[in-house]
N, C-alpha and C positions, 0 to 999 in steps of 0.2 A: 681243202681236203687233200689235196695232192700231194703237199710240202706239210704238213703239221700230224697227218692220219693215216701218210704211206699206201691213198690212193693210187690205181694206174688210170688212165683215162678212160683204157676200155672197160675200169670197172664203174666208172660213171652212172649213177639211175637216171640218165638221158630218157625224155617221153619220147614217144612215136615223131616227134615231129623235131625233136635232135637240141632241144633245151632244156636244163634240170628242170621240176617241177617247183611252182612258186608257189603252189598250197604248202609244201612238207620242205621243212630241214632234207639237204641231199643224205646227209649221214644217216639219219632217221627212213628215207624213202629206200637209201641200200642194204639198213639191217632189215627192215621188214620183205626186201627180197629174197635176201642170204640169209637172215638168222634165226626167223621168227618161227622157222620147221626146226632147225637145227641149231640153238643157244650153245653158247659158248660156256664151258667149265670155269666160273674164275680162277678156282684154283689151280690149274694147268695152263690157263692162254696164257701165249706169250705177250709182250708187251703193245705185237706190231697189231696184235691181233684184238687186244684190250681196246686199245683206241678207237679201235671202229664199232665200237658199243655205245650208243646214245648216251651220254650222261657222265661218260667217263673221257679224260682230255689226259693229254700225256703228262702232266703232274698228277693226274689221279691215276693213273697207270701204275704208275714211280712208287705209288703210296702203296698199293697193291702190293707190287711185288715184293716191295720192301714188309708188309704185315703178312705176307706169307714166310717170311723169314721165318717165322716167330709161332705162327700156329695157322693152323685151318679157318679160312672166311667160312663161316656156318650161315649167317642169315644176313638178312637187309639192314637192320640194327648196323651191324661191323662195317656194313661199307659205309652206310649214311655216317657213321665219328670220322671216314678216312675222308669224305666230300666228296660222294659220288650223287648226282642225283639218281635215288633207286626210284623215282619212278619213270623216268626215262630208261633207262637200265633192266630195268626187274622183266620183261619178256624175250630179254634177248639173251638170257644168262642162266644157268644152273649154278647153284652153290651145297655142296657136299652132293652132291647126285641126286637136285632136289632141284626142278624150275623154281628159281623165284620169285612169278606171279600168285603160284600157288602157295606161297609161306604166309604167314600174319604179319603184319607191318603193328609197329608201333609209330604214330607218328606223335 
């Protein structure tokens, strides 16, 4: 997390007793700290900030940034072509000014 997600240490989800939790993904236990009140715009994060969204790895970043080049991410549909896992993803993100846990998924 530190070298690949642009972690610092002290943002670690460290439990009370000073070791990551071994139920939950660290990346998963720090978005539900940080993001789960306050999701991140796809269309506006930046890359450093993409990565630390459950589902999304810095080649799906990359893909991101790059199909914003081009037009507006609107729904879950557009990221799942780019390979992002939306459902790891989808509570931790807005897409067009829309949470998208609350959008229809096609799977």
């Amino acid at each position: 997390m530190l070298r690949d997600y642009g972690f610092d240490l002290e943002e670690m989800p460290f439990a009370l007793d000073g070791n990551l939790p071994l139920p939950t993904d660290p990346k998963l236990a720090w978005a539900q700290q940080n993001l789960k009140e306050k999701p991140l715009e796809i269309n506006r994060a930046g890359r450093r900030e993409l990565v630390r969204i459950p589902g999304i790895g810095p080649k799906n970043a990359d893909a991101i940034l790059q199909a914003r080049r081009t037009s507006k991410l609107r729904d879950l549909t557009a990221l799942r072509k780019l390979g992002i896992v939306v459902a790891r993803a989808a509570p931790f993100i807005i897409l067009d000014g829309r949470r998208a846990d609350t959008q229809l998924t096609m799977f």
